[in-house]
C-alpha positions in Angstrom: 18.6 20.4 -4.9 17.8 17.5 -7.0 17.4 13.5 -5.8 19.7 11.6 -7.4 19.6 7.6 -6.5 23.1 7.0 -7.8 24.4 9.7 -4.8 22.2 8.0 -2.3 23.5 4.3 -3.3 27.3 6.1 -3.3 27.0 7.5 0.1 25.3 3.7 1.8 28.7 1.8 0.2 30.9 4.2 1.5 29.5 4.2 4.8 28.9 0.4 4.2 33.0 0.4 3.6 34.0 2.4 6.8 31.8 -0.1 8.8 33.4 -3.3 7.7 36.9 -1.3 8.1 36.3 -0.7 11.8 34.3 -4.1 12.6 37.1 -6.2 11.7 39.4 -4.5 14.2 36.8 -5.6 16.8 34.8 -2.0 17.3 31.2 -2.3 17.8 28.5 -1.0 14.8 27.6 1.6 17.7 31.0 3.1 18.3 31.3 3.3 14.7 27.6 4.9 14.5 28.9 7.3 17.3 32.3 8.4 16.5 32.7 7.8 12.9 29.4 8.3 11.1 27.1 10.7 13.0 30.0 13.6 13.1 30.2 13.2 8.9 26.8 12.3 7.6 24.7 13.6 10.2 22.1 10.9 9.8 19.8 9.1 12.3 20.6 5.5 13.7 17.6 4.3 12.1 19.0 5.4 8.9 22.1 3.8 9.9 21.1 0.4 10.2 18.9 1.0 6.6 22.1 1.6 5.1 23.5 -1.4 6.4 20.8 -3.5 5.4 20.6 -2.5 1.5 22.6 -3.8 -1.0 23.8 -0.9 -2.6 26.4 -2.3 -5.1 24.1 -4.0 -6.6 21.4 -1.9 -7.0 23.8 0.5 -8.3 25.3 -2.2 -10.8 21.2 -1.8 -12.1 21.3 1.4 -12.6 24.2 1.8 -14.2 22.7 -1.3 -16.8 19.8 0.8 -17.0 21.5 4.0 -17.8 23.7 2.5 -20.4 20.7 0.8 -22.3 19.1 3.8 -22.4 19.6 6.6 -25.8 21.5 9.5 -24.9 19.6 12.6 -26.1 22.3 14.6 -27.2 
C-alpha cells in the first residue's frame, strides 16, 4: 500500500468535519474521540488531537496548486 498525502489530508477534514458537527451540539472532543471516531478510524488520541491541530484544507489547497502546475507525463 502506497502513502498518499492527499488521503491523509482527506481523512483529518473529514474527521475535522464530524468534530465541529458534534461540538456545536454541546458534546465534548472526548465523547466524540470515544464514540464517533475510535470505532471508524481506529486511531490513537494522540493522533486525534494531531488531526485537530493541522490545517488540512489548506495544505491540501497546496497540493492541489502543486499538482496542477506540474506536466502531466502522458
Amino acid at each position: 500500500m502506497s502513502y498518499n498525502r492527499r488521503n491523509i489530508l482527506q481523512r483529518m477534514i473529514d474527521i475535522q468535519n464530524i468534530v465541529l458537527s458534534h461540538t456545536n451540539r454541546g458534546v465534548t472532543q472526548e465523547w466524540v474521540f470515544e464514540n464517533e471516531i475510535f470505532p471508524v478510524y481506529k486511531i490513537s488520541r494522540r493522533t486525534f488531537y494531531s488531526y485537530l491541530n493541522t490545517n488540512a484544507k489548506a495544505e491540501l489547497k497546496k497540493l492541489n496548486k502543486v499538482a496542477e502546475m506540474q506536466p502531466s507525463l502522458f
